[in-house]
N, C-alpha and C positions, 0 to 999 in steps of 0.2 A: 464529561461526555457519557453516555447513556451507553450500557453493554449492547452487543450487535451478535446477529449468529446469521452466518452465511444459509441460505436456504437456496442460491440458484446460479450459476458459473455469470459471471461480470467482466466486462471490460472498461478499463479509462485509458486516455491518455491519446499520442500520437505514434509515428513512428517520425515525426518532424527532428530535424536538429536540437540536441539545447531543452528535448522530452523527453518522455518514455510514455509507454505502452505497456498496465498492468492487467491480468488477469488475473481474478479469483477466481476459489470453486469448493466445493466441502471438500473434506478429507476423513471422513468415515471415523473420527475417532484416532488418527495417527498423527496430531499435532500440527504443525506450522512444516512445510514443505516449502522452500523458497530456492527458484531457479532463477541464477541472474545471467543474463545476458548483456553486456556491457562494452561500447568502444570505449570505453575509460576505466575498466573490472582493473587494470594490472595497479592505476596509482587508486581507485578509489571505490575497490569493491567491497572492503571491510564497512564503509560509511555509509554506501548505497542501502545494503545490510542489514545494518546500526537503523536505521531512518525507516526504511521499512518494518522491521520486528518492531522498534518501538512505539510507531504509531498504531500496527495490529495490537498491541495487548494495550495501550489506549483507549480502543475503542472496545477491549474485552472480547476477541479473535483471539481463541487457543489452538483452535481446530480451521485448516484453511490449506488449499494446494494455490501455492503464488506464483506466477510464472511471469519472468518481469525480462521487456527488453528496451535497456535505457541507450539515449540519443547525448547523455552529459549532462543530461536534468540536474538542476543546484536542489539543495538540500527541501527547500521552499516548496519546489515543484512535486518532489519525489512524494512530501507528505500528502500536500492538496490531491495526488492521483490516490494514492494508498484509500484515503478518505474519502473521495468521488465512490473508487470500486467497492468497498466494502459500503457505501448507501447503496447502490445500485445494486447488489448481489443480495443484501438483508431485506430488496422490497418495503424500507422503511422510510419514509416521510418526515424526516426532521427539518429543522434549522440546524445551520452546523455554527458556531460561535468561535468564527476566526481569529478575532481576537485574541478568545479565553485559550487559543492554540498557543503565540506566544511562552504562555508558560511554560509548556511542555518540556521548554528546552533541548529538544529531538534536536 
């Protein structure tokens, strides 16, 4: 997958059951900033986490303020959002190869 650089504040997702609702946004040069909001943070805030960070350095997001409030979203979900907001925020026009996601093993 192709490097990304956030150039504009982004939203995906829902606030639906069974979702989440991501926001991206630059972060001046002070890394990966990730706020989680979570009915399910006590058994599975470490993984929510996990699935976010790795799909950001992924897609080559070093630098990003993430403010994320999830509804129980499965692992699957979590990434397609991560992936929807950072096209939507980079202004960039790809194909994404869901498939070639699989791999990732996220």
């Amino acid at each position: 997958m192709s490097q990304f650089v956030i150039k504009n504040q982004a939203v995906a997702g829902t606030l639906e059951s069974s979702d989440m609702q991501i926001m991206i946004d630059k972060n001046d040069g002070k890394g990966i900033e990730l706020d989680l909001q979570s009915s399910v943070e006590f058994q599975y805030g470490d993984q929510i986490r996990k699935v976010i960070l790795e799909t950001l350095d992924h897609l080559g997001i070093k630098d990003a303020k993430v403010s994320v409030v999830d509804k129980g979203a499965l692992d699957c979900t979590i990434k397609a959002r991560t992936i929807a907001v950072v096209h939507r925020a980079s202004d960039t026009v790809q194909s994404i190869d869901w498939e070639g996601l699989e791999a990732w093993n996220v």
